[in-house]
DRENVO-602401 format. One record per residue (C-alpha): residue in three letters; z negated, x, y; residue number from 1. Coordinates in steps of 0.02 Angstrom, whole numbers, plus 50000, padded with zeros to 5 digits. Example, Ala and Ser with C-alpha at 12.3 -4.5 7.8 and 13.67 -1.06 7.14 Angstrom:
2
(lotor "ALA", (49610, 50615, 49775), 1)
(lotor "SER", (49643, 50684, 49947), 2)
//
This chain:
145
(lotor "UNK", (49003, 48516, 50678), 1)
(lotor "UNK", (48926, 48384, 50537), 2)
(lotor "UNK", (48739, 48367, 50545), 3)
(lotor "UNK", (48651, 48250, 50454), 4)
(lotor "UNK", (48482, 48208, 50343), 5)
(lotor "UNK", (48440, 48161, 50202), 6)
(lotor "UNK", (48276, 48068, 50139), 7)
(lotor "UNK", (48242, 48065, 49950), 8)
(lotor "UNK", (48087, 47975, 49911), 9)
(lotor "UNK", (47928, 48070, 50008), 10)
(lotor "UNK", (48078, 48205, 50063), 11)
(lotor "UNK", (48192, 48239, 50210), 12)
(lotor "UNK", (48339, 48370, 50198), 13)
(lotor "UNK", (48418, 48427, 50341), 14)
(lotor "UNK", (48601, 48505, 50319), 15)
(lotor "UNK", (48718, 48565, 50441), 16)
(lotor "UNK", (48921, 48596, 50415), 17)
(lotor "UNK", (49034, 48679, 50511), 18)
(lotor "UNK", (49203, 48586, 50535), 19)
(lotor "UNK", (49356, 48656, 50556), 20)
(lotor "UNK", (49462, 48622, 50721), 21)
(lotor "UNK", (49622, 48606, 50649), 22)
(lotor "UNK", (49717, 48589, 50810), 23)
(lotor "UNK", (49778, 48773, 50807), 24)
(lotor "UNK", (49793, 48804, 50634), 25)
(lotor "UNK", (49982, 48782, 50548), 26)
(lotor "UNK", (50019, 48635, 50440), 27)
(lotor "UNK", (50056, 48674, 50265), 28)
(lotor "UNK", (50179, 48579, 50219), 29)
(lotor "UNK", (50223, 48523, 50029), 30)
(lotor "UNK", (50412, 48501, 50000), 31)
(lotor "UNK", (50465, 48340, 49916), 32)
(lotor "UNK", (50547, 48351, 49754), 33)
(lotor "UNK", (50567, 48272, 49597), 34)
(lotor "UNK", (50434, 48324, 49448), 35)
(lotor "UNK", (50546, 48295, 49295), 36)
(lotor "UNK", (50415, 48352, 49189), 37)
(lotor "UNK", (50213, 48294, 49169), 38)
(lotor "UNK", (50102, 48239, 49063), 39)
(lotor "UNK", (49965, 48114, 49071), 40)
(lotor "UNK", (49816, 48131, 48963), 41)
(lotor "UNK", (49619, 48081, 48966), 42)
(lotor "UNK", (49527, 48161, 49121), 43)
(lotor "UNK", (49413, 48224, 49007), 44)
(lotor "UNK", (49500, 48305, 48888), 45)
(lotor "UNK", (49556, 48410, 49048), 46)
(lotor "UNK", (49405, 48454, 49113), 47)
(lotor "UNK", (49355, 48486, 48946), 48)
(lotor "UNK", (49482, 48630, 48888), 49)
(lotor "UNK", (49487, 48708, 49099), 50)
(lotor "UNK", (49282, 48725, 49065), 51)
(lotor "UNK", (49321, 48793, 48886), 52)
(lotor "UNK", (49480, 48912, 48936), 53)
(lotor "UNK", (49372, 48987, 49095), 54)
(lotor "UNK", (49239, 49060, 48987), 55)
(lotor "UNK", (49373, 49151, 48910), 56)
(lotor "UNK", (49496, 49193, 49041), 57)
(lotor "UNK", (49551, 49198, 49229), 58)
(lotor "UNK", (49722, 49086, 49193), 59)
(lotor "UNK", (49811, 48983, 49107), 60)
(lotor "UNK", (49980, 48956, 49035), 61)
(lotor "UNK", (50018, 48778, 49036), 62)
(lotor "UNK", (50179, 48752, 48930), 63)
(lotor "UNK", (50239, 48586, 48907), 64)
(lotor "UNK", (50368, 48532, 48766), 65)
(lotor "UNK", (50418, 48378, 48687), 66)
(lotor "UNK", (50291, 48389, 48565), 67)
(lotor "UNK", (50137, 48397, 48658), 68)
(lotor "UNK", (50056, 48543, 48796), 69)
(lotor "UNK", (49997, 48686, 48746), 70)
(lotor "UNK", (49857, 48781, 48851), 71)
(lotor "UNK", (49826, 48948, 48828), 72)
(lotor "UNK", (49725, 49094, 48903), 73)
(lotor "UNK", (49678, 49280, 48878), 74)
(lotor "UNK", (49510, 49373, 48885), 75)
(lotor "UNK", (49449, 49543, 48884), 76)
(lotor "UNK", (49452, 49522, 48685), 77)
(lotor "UNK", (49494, 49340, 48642), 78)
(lotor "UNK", (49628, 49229, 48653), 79)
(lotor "UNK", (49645, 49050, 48655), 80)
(lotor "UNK", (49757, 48918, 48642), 81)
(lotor "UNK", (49729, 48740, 48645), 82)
(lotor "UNK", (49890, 48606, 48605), 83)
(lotor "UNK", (49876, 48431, 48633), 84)
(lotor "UNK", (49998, 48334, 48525), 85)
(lotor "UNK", (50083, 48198, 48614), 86)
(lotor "UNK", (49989, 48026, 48545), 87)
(lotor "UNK", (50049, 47863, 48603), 88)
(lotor "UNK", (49953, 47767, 48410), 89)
(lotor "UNK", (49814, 47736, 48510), 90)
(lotor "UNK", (49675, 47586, 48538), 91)
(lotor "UNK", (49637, 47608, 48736), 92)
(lotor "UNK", (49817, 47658, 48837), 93)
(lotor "UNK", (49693, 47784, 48935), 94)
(lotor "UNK", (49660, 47887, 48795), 95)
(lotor "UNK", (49838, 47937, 48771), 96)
(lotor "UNK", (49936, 48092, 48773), 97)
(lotor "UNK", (50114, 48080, 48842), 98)
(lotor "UNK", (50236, 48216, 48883), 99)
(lotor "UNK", (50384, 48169, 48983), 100)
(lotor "UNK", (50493, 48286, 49018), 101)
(lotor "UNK", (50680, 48374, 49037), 102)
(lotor "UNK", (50671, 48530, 48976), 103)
(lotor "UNK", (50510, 48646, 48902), 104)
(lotor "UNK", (50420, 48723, 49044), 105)
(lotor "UNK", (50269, 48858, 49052), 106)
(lotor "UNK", (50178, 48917, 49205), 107)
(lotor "UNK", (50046, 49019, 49248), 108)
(lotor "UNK", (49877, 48938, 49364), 109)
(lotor "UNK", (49719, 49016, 49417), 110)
(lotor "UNK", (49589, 48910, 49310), 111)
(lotor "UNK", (49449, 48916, 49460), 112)
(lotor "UNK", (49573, 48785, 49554), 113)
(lotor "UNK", (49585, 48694, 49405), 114)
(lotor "UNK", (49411, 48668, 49388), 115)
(lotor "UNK", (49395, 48639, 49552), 116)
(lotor "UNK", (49529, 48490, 49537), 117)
(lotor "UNK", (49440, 48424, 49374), 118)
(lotor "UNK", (49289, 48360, 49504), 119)
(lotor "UNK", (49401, 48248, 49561), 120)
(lotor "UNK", (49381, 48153, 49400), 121)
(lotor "UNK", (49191, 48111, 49421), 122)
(lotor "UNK", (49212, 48082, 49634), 123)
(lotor "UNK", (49360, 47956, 49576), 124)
(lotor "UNK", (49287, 47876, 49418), 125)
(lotor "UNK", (49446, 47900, 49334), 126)
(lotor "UNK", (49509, 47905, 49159), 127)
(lotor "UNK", (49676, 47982, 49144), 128)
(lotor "UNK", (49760, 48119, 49234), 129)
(lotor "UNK", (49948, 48153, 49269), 130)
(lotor "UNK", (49989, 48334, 49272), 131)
(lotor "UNK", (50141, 48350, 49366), 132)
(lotor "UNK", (50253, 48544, 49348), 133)
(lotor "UNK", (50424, 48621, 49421), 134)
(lotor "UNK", (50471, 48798, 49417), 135)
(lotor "UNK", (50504, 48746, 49620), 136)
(lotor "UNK", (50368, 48657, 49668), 137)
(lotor "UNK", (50176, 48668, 49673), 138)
(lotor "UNK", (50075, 48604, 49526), 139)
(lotor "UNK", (50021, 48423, 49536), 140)
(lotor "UNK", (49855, 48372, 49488), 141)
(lotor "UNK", (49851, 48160, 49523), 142)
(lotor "UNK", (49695, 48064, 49493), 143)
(lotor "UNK", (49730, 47847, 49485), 144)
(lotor "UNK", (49575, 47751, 49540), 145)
//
């Protein structure tokens, strides 16, 4: 168990966590393997279109081909789909789209981990993301500080 305080200005917060003992639990472990296909693009522009695409919808289709990725999401009513052309004619490398890949791929993720990965981007003070997919291996969401 965490406890700890906190003292803001004429404040004090107490908060208390409750740790996991991991010494019984079983590790999960994530196979290695080669991701043939990503794309790197502003952290931003991520967190941007996960916010955008969960107002809309509970998951996304991220599909991936040579000219760019293409998110896309269904609602109760709506649809949306959001493609980000591959653009390397840029001032700052950061703000650059780039698709590598093999051959296209599309796969289905629950947007709530998305956002959830997308605070990694403000913890991390990073500007670019690498999106890493295989039809045999989990997604990978990498932050560079």
């Amino acid at each position: 168990m965490l406890i700890s305080n906190v003292q803001l200005l004429d404040e004090i917060s107490y908060y208390e966590m409750k740790l996991m003992d991991i010494v019984d639990i079983e590790h999960f472990i994530v196979p290695e393997g080669d991701y043939h296909t990503f794309v790197r693009m502003p952290s931003s522009k991520f967190t941007r279109i996960c916010k955008f695409l969960s107002s809309i919808g509970d998951t996304v289709v991220i599909s991936m081909t040579k000219e760019g990725v293409k998110f896309s999401t269904r609602g109760y009513k709506d649809n949306l789909n959001i493609v980000c052309k591959q653009n390397t004619t840029v001032d700052k490398p950061e703000d650059a789209t780039i698709v590598e890949m093999k051959e296209p791929i599309s796969l289905t993720f629950e947007l709530r981990y998305l956002n959830s990965f997308t605070k990694a981007a403000t913890l991390l003070n990073t500007n670019t993301v690498i999106i890493r997919l295989s039809l045999e291996l989990p997604m990978v969401v990498e932050y560079n500080m």
